[in-house]
Structures are given as C-alpha cells and as structure tokens.
N, C-alpha and C positions, 0 to 999 in steps of 0.2 A: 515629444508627443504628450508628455504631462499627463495632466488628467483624463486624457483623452483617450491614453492606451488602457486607462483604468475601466470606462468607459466602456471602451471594446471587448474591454475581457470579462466585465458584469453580463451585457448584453448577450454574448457570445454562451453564457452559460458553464462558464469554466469553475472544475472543481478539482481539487488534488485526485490526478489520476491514478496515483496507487499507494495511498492508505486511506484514513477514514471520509475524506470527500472534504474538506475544508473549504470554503469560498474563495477563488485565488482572486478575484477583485478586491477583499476585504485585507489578505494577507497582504501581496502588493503593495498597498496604500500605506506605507511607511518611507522614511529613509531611512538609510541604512549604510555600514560602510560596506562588505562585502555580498555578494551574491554566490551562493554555492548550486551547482546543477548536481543533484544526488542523480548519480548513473550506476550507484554500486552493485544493484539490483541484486542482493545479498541471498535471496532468497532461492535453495535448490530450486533446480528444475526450469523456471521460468527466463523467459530469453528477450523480453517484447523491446527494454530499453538500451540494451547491448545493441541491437537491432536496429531500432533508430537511430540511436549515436553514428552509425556504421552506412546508413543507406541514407539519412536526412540531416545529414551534419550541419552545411548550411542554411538551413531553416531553422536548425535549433538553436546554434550561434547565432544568428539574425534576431532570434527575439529574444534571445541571453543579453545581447545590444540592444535592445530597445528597454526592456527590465533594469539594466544597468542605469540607463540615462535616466528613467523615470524615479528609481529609488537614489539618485545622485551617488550612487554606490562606486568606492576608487575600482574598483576590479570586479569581476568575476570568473569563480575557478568550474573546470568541470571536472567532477570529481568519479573515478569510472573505477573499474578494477584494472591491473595491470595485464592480468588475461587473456582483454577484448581488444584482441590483437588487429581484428578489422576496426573495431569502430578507433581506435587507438590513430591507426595510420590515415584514418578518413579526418577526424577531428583535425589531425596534426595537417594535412592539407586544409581543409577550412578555415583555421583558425587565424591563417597569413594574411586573412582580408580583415581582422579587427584586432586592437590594439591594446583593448582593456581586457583581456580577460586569459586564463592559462591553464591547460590541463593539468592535473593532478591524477596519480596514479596509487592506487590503494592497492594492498596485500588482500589474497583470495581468504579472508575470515568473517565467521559469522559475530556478529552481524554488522559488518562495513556500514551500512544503510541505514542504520539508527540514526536519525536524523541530530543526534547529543553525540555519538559516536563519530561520525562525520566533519562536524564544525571541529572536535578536537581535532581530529586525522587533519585536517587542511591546516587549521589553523592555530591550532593548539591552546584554545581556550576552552573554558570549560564551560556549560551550559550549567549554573544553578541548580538544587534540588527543587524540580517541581517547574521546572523554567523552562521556556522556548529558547531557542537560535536567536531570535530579536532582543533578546534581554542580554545578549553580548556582540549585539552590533551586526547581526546576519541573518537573513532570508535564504534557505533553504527550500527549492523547488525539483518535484519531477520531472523527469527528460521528459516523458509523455505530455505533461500538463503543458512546459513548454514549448512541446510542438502545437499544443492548443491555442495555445497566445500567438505564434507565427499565424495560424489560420484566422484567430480575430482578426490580425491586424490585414487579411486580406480580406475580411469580409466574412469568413465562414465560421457557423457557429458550433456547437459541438454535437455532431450526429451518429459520429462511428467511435468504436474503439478497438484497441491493439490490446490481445490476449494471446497469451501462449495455452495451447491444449495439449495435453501430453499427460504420458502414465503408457494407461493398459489400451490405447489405442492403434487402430491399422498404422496411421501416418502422423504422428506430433507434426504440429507445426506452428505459425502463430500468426494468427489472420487479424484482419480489417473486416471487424463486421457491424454494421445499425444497431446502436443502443436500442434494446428491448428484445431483441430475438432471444429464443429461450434456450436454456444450457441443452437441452436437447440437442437442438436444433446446432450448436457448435461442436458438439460431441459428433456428430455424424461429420459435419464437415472434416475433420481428421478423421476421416473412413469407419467411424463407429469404434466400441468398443470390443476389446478381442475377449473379453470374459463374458462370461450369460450373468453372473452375478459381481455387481461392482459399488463403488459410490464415487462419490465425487470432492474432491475439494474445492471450494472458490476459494483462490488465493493461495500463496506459497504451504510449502506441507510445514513450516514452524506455525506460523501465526493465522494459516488458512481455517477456515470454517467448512463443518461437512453440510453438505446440501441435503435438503431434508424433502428435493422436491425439483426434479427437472423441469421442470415446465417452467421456475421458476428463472426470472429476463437478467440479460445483460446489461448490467448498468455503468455509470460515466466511471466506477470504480472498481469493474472487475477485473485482474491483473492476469488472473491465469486460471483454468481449469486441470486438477490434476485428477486423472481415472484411476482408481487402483481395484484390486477384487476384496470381496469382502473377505474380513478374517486377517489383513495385509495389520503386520504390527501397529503403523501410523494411524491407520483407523479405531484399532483397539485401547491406542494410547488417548486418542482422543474424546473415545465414547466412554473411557473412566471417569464414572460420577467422582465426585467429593468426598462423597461420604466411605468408599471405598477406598482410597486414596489416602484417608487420615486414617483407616482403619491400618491400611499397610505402615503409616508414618507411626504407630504407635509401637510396631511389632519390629520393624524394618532397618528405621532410618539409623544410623550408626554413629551420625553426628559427625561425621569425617570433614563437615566444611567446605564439598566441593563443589558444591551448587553456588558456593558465594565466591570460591575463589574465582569463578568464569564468567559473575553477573557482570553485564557490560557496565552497568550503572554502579556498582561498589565500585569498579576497577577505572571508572571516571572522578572517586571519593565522596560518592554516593553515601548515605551511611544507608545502604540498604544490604541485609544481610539473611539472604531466605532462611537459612539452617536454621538458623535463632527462631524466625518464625512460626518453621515445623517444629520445634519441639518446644512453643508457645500452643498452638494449635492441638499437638499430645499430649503435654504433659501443664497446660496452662501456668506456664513457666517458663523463661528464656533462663536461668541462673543468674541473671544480673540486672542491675536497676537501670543500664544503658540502654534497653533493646524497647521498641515500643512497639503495640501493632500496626500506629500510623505509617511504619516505615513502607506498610505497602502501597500506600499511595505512590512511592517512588519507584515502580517493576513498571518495565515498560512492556510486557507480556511478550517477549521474544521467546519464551521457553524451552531456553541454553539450559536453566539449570536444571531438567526433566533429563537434557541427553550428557549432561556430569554424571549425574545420579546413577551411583553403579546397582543403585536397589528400584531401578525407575521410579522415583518417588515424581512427584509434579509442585515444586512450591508455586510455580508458576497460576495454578489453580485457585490455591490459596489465596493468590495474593488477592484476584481477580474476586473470589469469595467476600474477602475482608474489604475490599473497598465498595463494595455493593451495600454491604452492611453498614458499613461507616458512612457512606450518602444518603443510606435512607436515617438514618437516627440525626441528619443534618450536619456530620464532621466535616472539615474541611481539612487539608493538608495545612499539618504544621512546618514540615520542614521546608525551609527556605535558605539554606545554607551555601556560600558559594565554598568550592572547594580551593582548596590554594593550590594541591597539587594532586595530579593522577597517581595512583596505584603505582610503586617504584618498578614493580617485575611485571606493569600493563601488558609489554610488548612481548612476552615471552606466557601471557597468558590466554593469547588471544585463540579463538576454536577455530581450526582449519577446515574450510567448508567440504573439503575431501574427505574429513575423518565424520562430520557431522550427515554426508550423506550415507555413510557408508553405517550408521547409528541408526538408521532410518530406515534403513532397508531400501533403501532407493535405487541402487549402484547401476539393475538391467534399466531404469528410468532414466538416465540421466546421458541420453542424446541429443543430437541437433534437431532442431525445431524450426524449418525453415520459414521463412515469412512471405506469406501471399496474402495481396489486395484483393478481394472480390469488387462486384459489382451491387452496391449496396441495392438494389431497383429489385433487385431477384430474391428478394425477399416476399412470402405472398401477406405477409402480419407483422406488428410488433406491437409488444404489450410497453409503453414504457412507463416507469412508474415516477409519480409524482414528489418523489423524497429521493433522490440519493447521496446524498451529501449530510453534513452537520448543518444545524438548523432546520428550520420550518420547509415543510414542504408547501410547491408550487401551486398556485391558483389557475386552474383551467381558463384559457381565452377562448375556446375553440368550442364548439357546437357538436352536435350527433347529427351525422351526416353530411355537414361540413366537409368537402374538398379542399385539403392542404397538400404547399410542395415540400419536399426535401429543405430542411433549415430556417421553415417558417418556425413564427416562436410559437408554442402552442398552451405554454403555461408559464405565470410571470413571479413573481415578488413586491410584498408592497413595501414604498418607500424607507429605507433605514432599518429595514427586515435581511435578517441573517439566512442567506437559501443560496438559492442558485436559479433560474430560467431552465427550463426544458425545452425544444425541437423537434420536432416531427424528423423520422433518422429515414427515414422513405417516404415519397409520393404514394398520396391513396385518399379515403375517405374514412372521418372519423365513425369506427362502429362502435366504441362503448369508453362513458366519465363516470368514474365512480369515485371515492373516497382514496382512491392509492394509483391508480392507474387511467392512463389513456392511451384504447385501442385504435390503431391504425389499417386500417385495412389492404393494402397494396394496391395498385392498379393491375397489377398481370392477373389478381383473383378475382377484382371486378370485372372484368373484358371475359374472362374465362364462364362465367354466371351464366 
C-alpha cells in the first residue's frame, strides 16, 4: 500500500488514540524493524483496549499487516497483559491468518504501557535518555489508533471514539460515542452519577486530569472518564498545589529513596533519580556533584513515585514544575545517554497494579465495564474542537449553516503542517466557527424545531 496507506491515515484524521494525540500519518512514515501494538492498557480502571483486542481482533491484526508492510518492518508483536484472558484467546484465533507478527504477554504492573517500558518488556532494548522507540529500531502504536488505520483503509475517517466511564456511576461501561459530545452527556450514558457531589477525571486516575468543566467535548483522545465524590483521596492528591507539597518535602521527606527505587525510567538506567530532586527542591542541595536538575526532563509523569512515597510526597509534581521552568528560560535536555544495562533487581521491582489500586482507594471501582456501540445519529449536538492532537490546530472548510454528512472533512491542515484533519462525528447543520471549535447541530434537533 506504500504511501498510500500513509495517505489514508493523514486524510482519515488519525491521532494517537490514548496519550497526547501525535499525528499517526507522521509517526508511520518511517521504516522500521519492529512494530509493537501497546494493549497493556496499564492504567486502573479503564477497559476500552482489552476490549477491542477481545471483540475486533481481526481488524486490528488486519492493519497491524498493512503497518507492517508499509514500515517494511520483519515482525510485529501485540503486546497485551497476560490477564486479558478474552482478548488473549481472540488474538490467539486471529492471528493464524498472518504470518508476521506474535503476541506477547506482559505481567499485571504499573506501568506495562510506557511506551520505553514496553519496547524493553518485548524486546529488551532500551530506549535512550530523552529518546523514542524509533531511535532503537521500533514504532510503538495504540490498539485503538489501529483500529483507526483498519477504518482508513476502508474509507472511514475518524468520528467516534471508545472510552471507558466508570467510578461513582449507575452502570460503568464503555461505549462508542461522536467526538465532541460533552462529558456530561457520557456521564449519563452510564446511568449518571450515584453521588450529588463528584468530579471527574479524563483519563486514567495515575496520569488523568480533573475536569474543570462538564460541558467540556470528547475528543479523538479521551480514553476514559473516571466519576469519583469529592473529598475521594485521588482528588485530594491531585488538587495538591506545589507549593504545598515542597512545604511537606521539607518537613516530611525521609530520604529513604523509594520513589527512585520504583521510577520506571531509573530502573530502565535512566539516571533519573526523584529523591535527589526533592531534597534539591528543600534543601537546594542533592549532597553530590552527580545529581542535576535537568534530570527531570527524563520523568515520564506516570506518578509511581507519589504511591512509594510512604509520607505522600509527589516528586512527580516537581519534576513537571522544573521542566516548565527550564523551557521557558530556553533549556533543552541534556541527557542523551543510552544505557547498557537495566536495573539488576528491575523485575522484582516492578509495582503490582493490585497493590497500586488498592493505594488509590479505588478497590469498590474496579469492575467490569461492559462495551456498548450506540448509534452515533442520536446525538442532537457536538461541539468538536479544532486542536486535539500535538501540533497546530485545524483550519475550518465548512460554513455556518452549511449541511454536512457523518465523516465529511470539516476542518484541514496546510501542507507539511504538523495537525491532524477533523470530521463532522454526526449529520446536521453547522451552528457555530469560532477560534477552538465547530458546532454541529444534528438533524433529529433540526426536524424537531
């Protein structure tokens, strides 16, 4: 298919379906020797890619084989937990109709799904400090995203997406709904929430972000909603400013080292070592002339060493602080080191995702989350917004008052421009272009008028 499936997946609008939104047309465009499908989906609570592995096997192998061929890559693995015992026995029958590629089964720890963590677990190389999966020979993709490239390659572009809702809700589950409907509006779908007072997280409850704003849309990279009631410790831990936080590190922290013995990235021979940080951060001093503050450009904010921390401290915060600071005064990461070898006791230090929810407070959370398709049409609005990916956001093609169908393109990218394309995720007529967003109005609300 060559360039052509490149092609399909620019047009199509595809972006890394569950982390920061990467352009997969632009990732793609490499060769490569291996291709890894991350299924680890490391993060509590949420279910979306367990799910598809398990109900859409063949179509995710199907464009794991066309990915393969285009990046002339010798193999492709799918990398899953050993757990997902459905999608485990699905994959293992699909996988007899292709010849290049072989599942891989990972141990239940956080965080399998680091996408540096990952490449090791399969392949046992190490990803450089500061470095991608392609800088040792591998492309590392989404099950979701690649169920996206299966739909390019039939023609469809990207209009729905797969989220898991669950927490303090009637009914967890984890539905197919039109990018732009608003978390509201998916929060009811799992029968509303069972608390009068709550919040919300978009995304896993380690790396999730609290939502400051229902109303606010689904986009090509929301992975899951978690409902919890307010006061719930994971909320508490995550509405601790900084300045609070160093306050505790100065009084608190013991220095015991065990936010560094569990950092995934030290224990890949990272030289990233958070303790040293915090008691750079207290006491403007690590004791030695080895530790630097650029080390935090190398945290990959999974914030493992917050649920070490027997004094809850967050280096994870920090690190996030300091590189803020060090981009704006123009730093750049220095370290660029490859390691030669992992962590000797890595495998005996890895965090068991049983013990990290049960850190969490999560434990009455953490049920089945069944997966139901709606009917995208029964939507009567969507707001979708014009940015959700890395890179520049999308140029409006589309008019006010303008009649669009389901998977017309509705906003573009100019040439050699780092974005993504956007889609109308329902039939309707455009009711409002602004600077962020393009409203769709449905047809069942126009006929209804």
């Amino acid at each position: 298919m060559g360039k052509n499936l490149i092609s399909l997946i620019e047009h199509a609008g595809i972006v890394g379906a569950g982390g920061a939104g990467f352009p997969t047309h632009v990732k793609m465009n490499a060769k490569v020797e291996y291709i890894i499908v991350n299924g680890a989906e490391c993060e509590p609570l949420l279910r979306v890619d367990q799910q598809l592995m398990a109900e859409k096997s063949f179509e995710i192998l199907s464009a794991l084989d066309a990915v393969i061929k285009n990046t002339c890559a010798q193999k492709g693995y799918i990398a899953l937990k050993k757990k997902y015992h459905e999608a485990v026995t699905s994959l293992e029958e699909a996988i007899t109709a292709f010849n290049n590629m072989e599942i891989f089964q990972l141990g239940n720890f956080y965080p399998a799904g680091d996408e540096q963590v990952t490449v090791y677990e399969v392949l046992n190389r190490i990803v450089p400090e500061g470095g991608i999966p392609l800088d040792v020979g591998v492309i590392v993709i989404n099950v979701e995203t690649l169920l996206n490239v299966y739909n390019a390659i039939k023609g469809a572009p990207v209009t729905e997406k797969y989220l898991t809702v669950t927490g303090a809700v009637k009914n967890p589950l984890t539905l197919k709904v039109p990018v732009g409907i608003s978390i509201a509006e998916a929060i009811e779908l799992a029968g509303g929430a069972t608390v009068q007072n709550y919040k919300v997280i978009d995304g896993g409850p380690m790396m999730g972000k609290i939502v400051d704003d229902i109303q606010k849309t689904v986009s090509k990279t929301t992975k899951g909603l978690i409902i919890l009631p307010e006061g719930h410790p994971l909320l508490r831990s995550k509405e601790k400013n900084m300045n609070t936080m160093l306050r505790m590190a100065k009084t608190a922290c013991m220095h015991c080292s065990l936010c560094t013995e569990v950092c995934p990235r030290n224990l890949l021979g990272h030289r990233l070592h958070p303790d040293k940080l915090i008691r750079l951060a207290s006491y403007s001093s690590t004791c030695e002339k080895e530790t630097s503050v650029t080390e935090a450009f190398l945290c990959c904010e999974c914030a493992l060493c917050e649920y070490a921390c027997v004094m809850d401290l967050q280096p994870w915060k920090l690190h996030i602080l300091l590189k803020s600071q060090m981009h704006t005064m123009g730093m750049k990461n220095p370290h660029k080191c490859k390691p030669q070898a992992v962590h000797p006791y890595r495998q005996y230090k890895q965090f068991p995702v049983t013990k990290l929810i049960a850190r969490l407070g999560l434990e009455k959370y953490d049920v089945k989350a069944p997966l139901r398709e709606g009917n995208s049409e029964e939507f009567n609005q969507v707001k979708i917004p014009l940015k959700q990916h890395i890179g520049i956001k999308a140029d409006p093609i589309v008019s006010l008052g303008e009649r669009v169908q389901k998977g017309q393109e509705i906003g573009t990218i100019g040439e050699g421009k780092l974005g993504a394309r956007i889609h109308a995720s329902i039939s309707g007529v455009i009711e409002k272009i602004d600077d962020y967003y393009i409203v769709i109005k449905g047809m069942n609300a126009i006929e209804t008028r």
